[in-house]
N, C-alpha and C positions, 0 to 999 in steps of 0.2 A: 437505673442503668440506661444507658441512652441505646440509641437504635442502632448505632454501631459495633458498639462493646457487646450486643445483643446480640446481631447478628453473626459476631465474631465467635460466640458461646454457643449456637445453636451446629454453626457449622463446624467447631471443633468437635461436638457430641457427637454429629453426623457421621465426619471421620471414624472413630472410635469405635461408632456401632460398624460400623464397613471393614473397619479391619478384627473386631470379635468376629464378625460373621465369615470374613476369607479366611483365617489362619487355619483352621483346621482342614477346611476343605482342599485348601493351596499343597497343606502339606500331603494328603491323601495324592494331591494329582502330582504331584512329586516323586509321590514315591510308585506307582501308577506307570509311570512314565519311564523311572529302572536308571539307571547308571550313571553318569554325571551330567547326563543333559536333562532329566530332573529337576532341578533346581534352578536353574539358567531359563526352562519354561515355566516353573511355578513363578518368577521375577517378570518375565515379561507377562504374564496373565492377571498379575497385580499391579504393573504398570497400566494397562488398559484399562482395567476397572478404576483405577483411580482417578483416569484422566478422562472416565466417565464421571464421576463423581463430580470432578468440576465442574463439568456441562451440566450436569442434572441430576442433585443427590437420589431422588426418590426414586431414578431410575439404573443407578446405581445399586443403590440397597436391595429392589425389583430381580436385579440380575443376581446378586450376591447370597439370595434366598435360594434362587433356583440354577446356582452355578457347579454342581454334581451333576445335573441332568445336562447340562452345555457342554460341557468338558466330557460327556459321556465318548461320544465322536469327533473331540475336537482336537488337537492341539494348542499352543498358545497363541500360535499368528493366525492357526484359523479363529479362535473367538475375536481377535482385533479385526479380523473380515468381518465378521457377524455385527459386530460391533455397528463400524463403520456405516453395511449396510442398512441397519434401522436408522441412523441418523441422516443417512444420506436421504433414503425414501418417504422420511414422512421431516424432511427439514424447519418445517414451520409450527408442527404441530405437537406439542407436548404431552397430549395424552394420549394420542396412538405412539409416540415414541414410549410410555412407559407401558403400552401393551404390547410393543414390542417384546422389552427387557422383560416383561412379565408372563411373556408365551403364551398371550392371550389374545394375540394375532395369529391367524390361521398363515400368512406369510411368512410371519417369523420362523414357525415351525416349519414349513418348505423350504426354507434357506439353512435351515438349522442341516436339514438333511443335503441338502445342495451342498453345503459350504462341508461338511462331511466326507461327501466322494471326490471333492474335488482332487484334481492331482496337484500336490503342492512345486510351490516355481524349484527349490533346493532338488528337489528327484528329478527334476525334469533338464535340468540344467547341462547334462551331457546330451543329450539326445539332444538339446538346442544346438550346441554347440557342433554338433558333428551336421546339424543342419545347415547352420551357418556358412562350415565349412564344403559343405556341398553344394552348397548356393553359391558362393565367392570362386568354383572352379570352374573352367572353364563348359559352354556348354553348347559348343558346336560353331561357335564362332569367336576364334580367337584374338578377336579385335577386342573383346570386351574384357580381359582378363586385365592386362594395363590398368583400365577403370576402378576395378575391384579393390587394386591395392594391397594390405597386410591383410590379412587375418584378424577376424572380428568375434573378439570374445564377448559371452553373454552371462550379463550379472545382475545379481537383483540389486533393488532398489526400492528400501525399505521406507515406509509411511510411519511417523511416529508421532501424528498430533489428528485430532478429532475434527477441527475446523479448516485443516490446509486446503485446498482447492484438490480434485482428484489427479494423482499423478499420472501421467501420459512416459512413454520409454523416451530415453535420452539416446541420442546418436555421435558418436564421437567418430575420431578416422580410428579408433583403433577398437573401439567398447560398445553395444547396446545394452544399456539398462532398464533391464525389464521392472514393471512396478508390481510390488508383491500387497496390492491394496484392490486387484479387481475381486467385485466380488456379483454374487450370482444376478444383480441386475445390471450389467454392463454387456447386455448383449449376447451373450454364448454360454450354456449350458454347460458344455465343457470347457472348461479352464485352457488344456492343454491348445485348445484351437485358436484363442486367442494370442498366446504366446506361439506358435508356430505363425501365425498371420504376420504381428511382430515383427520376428526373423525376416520371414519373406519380404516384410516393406523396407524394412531397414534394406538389406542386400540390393532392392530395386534403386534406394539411395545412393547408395554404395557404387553401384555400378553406372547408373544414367544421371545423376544431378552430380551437379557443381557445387562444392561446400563454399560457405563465407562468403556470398557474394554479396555485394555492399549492400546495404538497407537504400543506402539516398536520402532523399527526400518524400521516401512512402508514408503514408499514415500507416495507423495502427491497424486499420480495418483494411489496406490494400495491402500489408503484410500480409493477414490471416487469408484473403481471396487468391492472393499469388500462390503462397504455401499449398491450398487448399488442391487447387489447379495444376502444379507442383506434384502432389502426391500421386492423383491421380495419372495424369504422365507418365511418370516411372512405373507405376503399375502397368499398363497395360506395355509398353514395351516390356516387363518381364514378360508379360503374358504373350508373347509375339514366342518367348523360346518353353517355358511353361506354363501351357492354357488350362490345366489343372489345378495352377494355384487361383485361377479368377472364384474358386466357391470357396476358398480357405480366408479370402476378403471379402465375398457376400456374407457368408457366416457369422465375421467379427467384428460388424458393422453396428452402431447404434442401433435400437429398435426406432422404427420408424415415428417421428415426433405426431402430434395434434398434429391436423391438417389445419387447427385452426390456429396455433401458435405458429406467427409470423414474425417473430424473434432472427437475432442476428445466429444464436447456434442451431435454432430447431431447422433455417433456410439451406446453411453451409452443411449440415447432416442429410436434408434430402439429395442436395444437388452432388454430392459425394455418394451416395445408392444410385442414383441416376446417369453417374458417372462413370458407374463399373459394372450394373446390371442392368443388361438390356430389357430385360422383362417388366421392369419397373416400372407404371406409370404413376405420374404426379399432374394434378391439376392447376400446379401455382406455374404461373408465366414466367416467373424469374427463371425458377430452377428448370422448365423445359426451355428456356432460351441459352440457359449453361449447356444443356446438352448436345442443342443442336448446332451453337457456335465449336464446340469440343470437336465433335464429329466433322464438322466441315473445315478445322481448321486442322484434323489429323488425316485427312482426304487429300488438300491442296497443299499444306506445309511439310505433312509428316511428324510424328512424333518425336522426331529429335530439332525440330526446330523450338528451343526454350522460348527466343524472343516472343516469336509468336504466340504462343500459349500466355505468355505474360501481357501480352495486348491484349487479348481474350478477356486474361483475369480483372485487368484496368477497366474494361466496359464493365466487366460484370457491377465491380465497385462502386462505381460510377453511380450505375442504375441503383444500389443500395443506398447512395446518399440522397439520389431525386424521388427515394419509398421514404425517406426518411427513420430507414429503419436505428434502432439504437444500438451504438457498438460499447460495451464497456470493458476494456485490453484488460482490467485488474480483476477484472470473473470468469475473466474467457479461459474456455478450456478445450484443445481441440476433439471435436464430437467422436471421431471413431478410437474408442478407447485402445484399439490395436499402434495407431499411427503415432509419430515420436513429436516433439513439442516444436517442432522445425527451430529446432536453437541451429542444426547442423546446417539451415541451408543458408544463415547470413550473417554479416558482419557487421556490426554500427561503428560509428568513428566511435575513435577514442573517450572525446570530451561531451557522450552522449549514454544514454540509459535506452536499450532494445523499447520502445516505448509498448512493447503490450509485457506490462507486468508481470500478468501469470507465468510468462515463458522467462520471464526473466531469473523468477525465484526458483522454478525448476533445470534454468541453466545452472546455477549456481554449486550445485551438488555434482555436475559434470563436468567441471573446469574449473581448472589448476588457477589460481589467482596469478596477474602478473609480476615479475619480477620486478620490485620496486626498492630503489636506495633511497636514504634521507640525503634531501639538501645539503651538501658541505659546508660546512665554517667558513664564509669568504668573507672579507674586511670591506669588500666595496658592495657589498649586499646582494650580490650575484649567488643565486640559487637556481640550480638545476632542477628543470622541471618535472610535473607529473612523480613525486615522491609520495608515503603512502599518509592517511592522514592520521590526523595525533588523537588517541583517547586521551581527554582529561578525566574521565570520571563516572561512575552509574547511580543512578536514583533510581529508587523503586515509589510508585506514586497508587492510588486509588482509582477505580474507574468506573461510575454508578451505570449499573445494572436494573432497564427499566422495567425487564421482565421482574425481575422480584423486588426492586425498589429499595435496592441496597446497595453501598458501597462492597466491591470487591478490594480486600487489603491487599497490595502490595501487586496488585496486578500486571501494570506497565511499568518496563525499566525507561528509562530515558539515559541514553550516553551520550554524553558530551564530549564534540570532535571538534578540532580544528581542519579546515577542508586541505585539501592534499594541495603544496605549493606547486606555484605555477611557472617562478621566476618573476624577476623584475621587468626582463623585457616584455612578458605578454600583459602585466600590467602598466608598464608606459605604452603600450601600444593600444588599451583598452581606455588610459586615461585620454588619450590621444581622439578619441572617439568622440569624448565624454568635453571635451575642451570648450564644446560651446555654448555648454551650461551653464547659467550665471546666476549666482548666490541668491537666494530669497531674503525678503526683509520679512523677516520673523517676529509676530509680535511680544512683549514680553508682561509676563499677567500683573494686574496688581490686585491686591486682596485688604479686605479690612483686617484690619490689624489692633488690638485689642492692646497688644505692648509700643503702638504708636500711636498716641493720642491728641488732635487738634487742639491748643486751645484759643480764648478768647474769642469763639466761635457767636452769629447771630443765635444759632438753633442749638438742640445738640442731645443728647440722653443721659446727661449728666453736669453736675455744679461744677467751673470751673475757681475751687475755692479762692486763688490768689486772684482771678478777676475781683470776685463778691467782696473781698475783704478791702481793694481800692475802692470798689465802690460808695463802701461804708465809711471809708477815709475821705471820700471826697464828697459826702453830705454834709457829715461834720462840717468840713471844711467849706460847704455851703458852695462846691465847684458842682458843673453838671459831670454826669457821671460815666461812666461810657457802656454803653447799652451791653455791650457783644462779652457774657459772664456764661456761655457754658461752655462743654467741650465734647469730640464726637471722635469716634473713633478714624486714624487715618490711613490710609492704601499706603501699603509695599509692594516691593517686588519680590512675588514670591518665589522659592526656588521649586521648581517640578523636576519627576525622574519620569522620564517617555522613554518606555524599550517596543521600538518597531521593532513587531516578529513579521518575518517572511516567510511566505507557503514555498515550501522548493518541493513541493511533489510534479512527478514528472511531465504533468500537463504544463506548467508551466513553459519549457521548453516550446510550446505550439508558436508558429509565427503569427506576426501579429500583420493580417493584412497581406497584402503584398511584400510587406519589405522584410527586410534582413535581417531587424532583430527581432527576438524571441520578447516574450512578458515577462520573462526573469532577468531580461535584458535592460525592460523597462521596469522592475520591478528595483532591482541594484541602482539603477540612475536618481530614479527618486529617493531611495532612502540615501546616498551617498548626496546628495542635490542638499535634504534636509540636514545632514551632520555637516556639511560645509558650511549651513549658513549659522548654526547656534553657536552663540558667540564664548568664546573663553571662560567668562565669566557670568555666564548666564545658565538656562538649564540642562541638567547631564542626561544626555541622550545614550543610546546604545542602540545596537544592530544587531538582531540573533534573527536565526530561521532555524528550521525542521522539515524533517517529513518521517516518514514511519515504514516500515518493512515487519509487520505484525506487534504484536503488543510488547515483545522480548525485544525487540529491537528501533526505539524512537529516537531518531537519531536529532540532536542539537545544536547548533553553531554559531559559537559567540565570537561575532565575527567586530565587533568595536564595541568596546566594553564602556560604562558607563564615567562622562565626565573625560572621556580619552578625546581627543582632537584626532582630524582624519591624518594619517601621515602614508608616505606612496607604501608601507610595509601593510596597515589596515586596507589600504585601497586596493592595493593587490590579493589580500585575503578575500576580500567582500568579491572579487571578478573571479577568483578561483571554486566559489563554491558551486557545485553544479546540480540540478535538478532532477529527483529520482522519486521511486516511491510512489507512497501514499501519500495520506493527510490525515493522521490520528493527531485531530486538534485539540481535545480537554486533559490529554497530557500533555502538552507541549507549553498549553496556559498553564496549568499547575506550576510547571518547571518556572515559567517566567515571573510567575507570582511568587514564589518561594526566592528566587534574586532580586524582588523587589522589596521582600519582609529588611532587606539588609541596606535598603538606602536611607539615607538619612530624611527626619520627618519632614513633611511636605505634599505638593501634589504628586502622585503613585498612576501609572498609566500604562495598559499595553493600546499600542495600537498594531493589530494585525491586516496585513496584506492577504487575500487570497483568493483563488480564483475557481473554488470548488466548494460542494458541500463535505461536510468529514466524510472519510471512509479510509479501508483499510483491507490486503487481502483476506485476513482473516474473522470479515466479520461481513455477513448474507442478508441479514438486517437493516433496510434501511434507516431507520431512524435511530439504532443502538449510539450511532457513535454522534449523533446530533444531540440527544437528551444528555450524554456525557460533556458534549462543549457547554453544554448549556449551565448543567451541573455546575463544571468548573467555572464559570462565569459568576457564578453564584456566588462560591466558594471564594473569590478573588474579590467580590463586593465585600461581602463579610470581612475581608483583611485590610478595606479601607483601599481597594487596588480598583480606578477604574478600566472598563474594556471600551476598545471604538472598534470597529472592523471596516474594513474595504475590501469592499467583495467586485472582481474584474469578472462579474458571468452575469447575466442581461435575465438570467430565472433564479437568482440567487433571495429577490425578496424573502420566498417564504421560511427559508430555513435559517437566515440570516437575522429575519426578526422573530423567530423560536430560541436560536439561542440567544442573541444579543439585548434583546427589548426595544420596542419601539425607536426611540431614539437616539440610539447609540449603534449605528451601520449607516454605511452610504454605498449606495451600488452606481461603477463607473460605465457607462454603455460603452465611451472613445477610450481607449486602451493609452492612447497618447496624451490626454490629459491628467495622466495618475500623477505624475507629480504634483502639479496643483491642487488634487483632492489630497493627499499628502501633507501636503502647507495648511488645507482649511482644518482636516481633521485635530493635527498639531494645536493649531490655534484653539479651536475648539478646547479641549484639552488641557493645557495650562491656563487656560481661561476661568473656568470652571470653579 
């Protein structure tokens, strides 16, 4: 039995025992429970456990022994609290996570009892809402009512995967979605305090911040310091008409980080306590320089001066980048688990991705998608822009898992899209750009060839018979003889299949330098540079990229398909695709190396573009998704498919030659010579 088929039988057994051990108990807590909502809880309390089970069977099994005594005080979304909790508190550690499940942490049992009394978000839900509505009316100065707007109703917002990032409330003009995932280490004891805190910010939103306003040209990290600065703001002008809410925000504030953890969220978590409780003192320079600029700038400006405050935030930033501190937008989470994900205070253009991730995948669930028509049927190629894009198709792929050193079957789906048309006029106006690029002389391979053979050769590895047999003719014949009798194998031209893959995850989008285009800017020029120059008749190139929005969702796009020639229909595909995401790379290679099992026999090649190491929101592991590219790299050797990689990040050696092998990556420092590394990698390649 191999290791796979192995593995596949050990964790079907797994299952099997997990579900003999819930059924009985599921149905006791079913019936426990009384009347039709019974069953609807015993389903969700077996969806948890099981989506423990993927994470950790023996931590599953652990729980499933002692899930009578859990359910004794629970409900079903409290044990998915409880749940979460162990996972969340001991994230890296697998055997206090299975004394968690196993109630042989003295914590667990504290939280067991915690997550017990707490009051659930469903009960509380009117008393929010009558709060809200007391907050939104008017409260002695009826300037601010205007502000307020509609009527702000409060909904949950349910958690239903183990490794999502922690969800923070959503803010809409009309909705706050509270997340029904806090659990007893987020800060507040009581439940209800956290969600009344909630309420109160949101409403401070509601009434003093401007929603949508443009992103610009901010990074990702002067997003989160504006926001941060932002929040605080509106807070204490609520606090100017209700100074009784300032302890219902000390309350439901993060617990105070390590004084020694000088990280991007443990910084924005002090300077956020420091920003609404005076009593607070901090020893770290940054965050007393937040406060003292806060204070002097709500002295001389006043608190409803925005810009101001947003200057404020710009230095803070600023100083963040001369700490060198590290900002990572796809883990970030904002610290005071009360505060909403600030989707509500901004707007990105169109043809761009909010670039801090995290916020982006929890906007997602609070907004309406937009209205989009397909392209009409026009005769002179005229298509209406911004339509929605096309699924081709879903693959489910493997993803090796280094903690147990097995293949997960069927783990990542890969869907293949065509990117949303743009019109023909933005790609003449992108070729237009692109005009003063001029074709590469591309070399073209030759190989020994075993079915073309030299003959009449001086040397060779073999008799050229018809030589040897004139020359026995011409002894006879007592003529001299002609020396040159063997024959040696001779060089073709051989056909190769190169499929450049492109990273479109959202870093890409970063400018490059001063100037005006982006690295996916430069990243399209080059591959479009390359299909320009391979000739008709020569080798069949193709042009795909990717990026990833967790393992359920790796998205595809074959954007000039193999052996096709560039035409302004491709060329407008390739300028329409846009930059998002992540970079789950060892399925993406899978995906590519499974399109190249189908070309015809020859040289077999990815070469990928990118500008990151793998990663993914839903994976906290550095190295998981690195030993997976690596994996698949393997995997794509074994099918006779070589890899090259070009990595555009100046610290990408180590991880580049972990998964790639020595020989086979090239890392670009000048961002503007990637075309060129492009042509040699190429070369390289059909060389070979």
């Amino acid at each position: 039995m191999t290791n796979d088929a192995g593995a596949a039988v050990c964790a079907s057994t797994s299952r099997s025992a997990l579900s003999d051990l819930l059924a009985p108990q599921l149905a006791r807590f079913a019936a426990a429970q009384g009347g039709a909502d019974g069953p609807a809880q015993s389903a969700v309390a077996s969806r948890w456990l099981h989506l423990l089970h993927e994470e950790d069977a023996p931590s599953a099994l652990a729980l499933a022994a002692r899930l009578e005594r859990v359910l004794d005080g629970l409900n079903a979304d409290g044990l998915g609290r409880w749940i979460l909790a162990g996972l969340r508190h001991h994230p890296t550690d697998r055997q206090r996570q299975r004394a968690w499940f196993s109630l042989d942490d003295a914590q667990a049992v504290a939280a067991l009892h915690g997550e017990a009394g707490a009051e659930p978000l469903q009960r509380a839900l009117p008393s929010l809402n009558l709060l809200a509505d007391g907050l939104l009316g008017p409260l002695g100065d009826v300037a601010f009512r205007p502000r307020a707007g509609p009527a702000m109703r409060v909904q949950p917002r349910q958690q239903t995967q183990l490794n999502a990032p922690r969800l923070r409330p959503v803010l809409t003009t009309t909705h706050l979605l509270v997340p029904d995932d806090y659990t007893v280490f987020d800060g507040a004891g009581d439940r209800l305090r956290l969600y009344r805190a909630a309420v109160a910010h949101a409403v401070a939103h509601r009434r003093h911040s401007q929603p949508a306003r443009p992103a610009g040209t901010l990074k990702p990290m002067g997003i989160a310091v504006v926001s941060a600065m932002e929040d605080a703001r509106v807070e204490h002008l609520l606090l100017r008409d209700l100074p009784g809410v300032r302890r219902w925000f000390i309350d439901a504030l993060a617990p105070v980080p390590d004084p020694r953890d000088l990280g991007f969220a443990a910084l924005l978590s002090r300077m956020d306590r420091a920003l609404i409780d005076a009593a607070y003192q901090d020893d770290n320079y940054w965050v007393n320089k937040a406060r003292r600029l806060f204070d002097a700038t709500a002295a001389s400006a006043g608190l409803s001066d925005y810009d101001a405050f947003r200057a404020v935030a710009a230095i803070l930033a600023n100083d963040l980048g001369q700490m060198r501190v590290q900002f990572n937008p796809q883990q970030f989470v904002v610290p005071a688990p009360y505060r909403d994900d600030h989707s509500y205070l901004w707007r990105f253009a169109d043809a761009q991705t909010p670039p801090d991730e995290a916020l982006a995948v929890q906007e997602q669930s609070a907004r309406a998608p937009l209205d989009a028509s397909p392209p009409p049927d026009d005769e002179s190629g005229e298509a209406q822009a911004g339509g929605p894009e096309m699924e081709l198709g879903r693959f489910s792929y493997p993803e090796w898992d280094r903690r147990i050193e097995r293949l997960r079957p069927d783990w990542c789906t890969v869907i293949e899209k065509l990117p949303a048309w743009q019109g023909m006029g933005v790609a003449r106006e992108k070729a237009g750009r692109n005009a003063t690029l001029s074709a590469l002389a591309l070399p073209r391979a030759r190989r020994f060839s075993r079915t073309r053979r030299l003959r009449r050769q001086w040397e060779g590895d073999d008799v050229d018979l018809n030589a040897a047999i004139e020359v026995m003719v011409d002894r006879r014949s007592r003529l001299q003889p002609e020396p040159r009798l063997f024959m040696r194998p001779g060089r073709e031209l051989g056909l190769s299949s190169i499929l450049v893959l492109l990273d479109l995850s959202a870093s890409a989008n970063d400018r490059v330098g001063g100037a005006a285009l982006s690295l996916l800017d430069i990243e399209k020029q080059a591959a479009l540079l390359l299909a320009e120059s391979v000739t008709p008749d020569g080798d069949r190139l193709a042009i795909h990229g990717f990026s990833s929005n967790t393992r359920a969702e790796v998205y595809y796009y074959r954007l000039l398909e193999f052996g096709a020639p560039p035409t302004p229909v491709s060329r407008g595909m390739i300028d329409a695709v846009q930059a998002r995401y992540s970079t789950r790379m060892g399925a993406a290679l899978r995906h590519a190396t499974h399109l190249l099992r189908h070309e015809p026999a020859g040289q077999r090649a990815i070469l990928l573009v990118t500008d990151g190491a793998p990663s993914d929101i839903d994976v906290h592991e550095p190295r998981y998704l690195t030993e997976d590219a690596r994996a698949a790299v393997s995997e794509a050797r074994r099918d006779g498919v070589l890899t090259h990689c070009i990595a555009v990040d100046a610290a990408a050696d180590p991880y580049v030659r972990r998964i790639f092998g020595w020989r086979n990556y090239s890392v670009v420092d000048d961002v503007q010579s990637l075309p060129a590394q492009v042509q040699r990698a190429y070369a390289r390649l059909v060389s070979r």
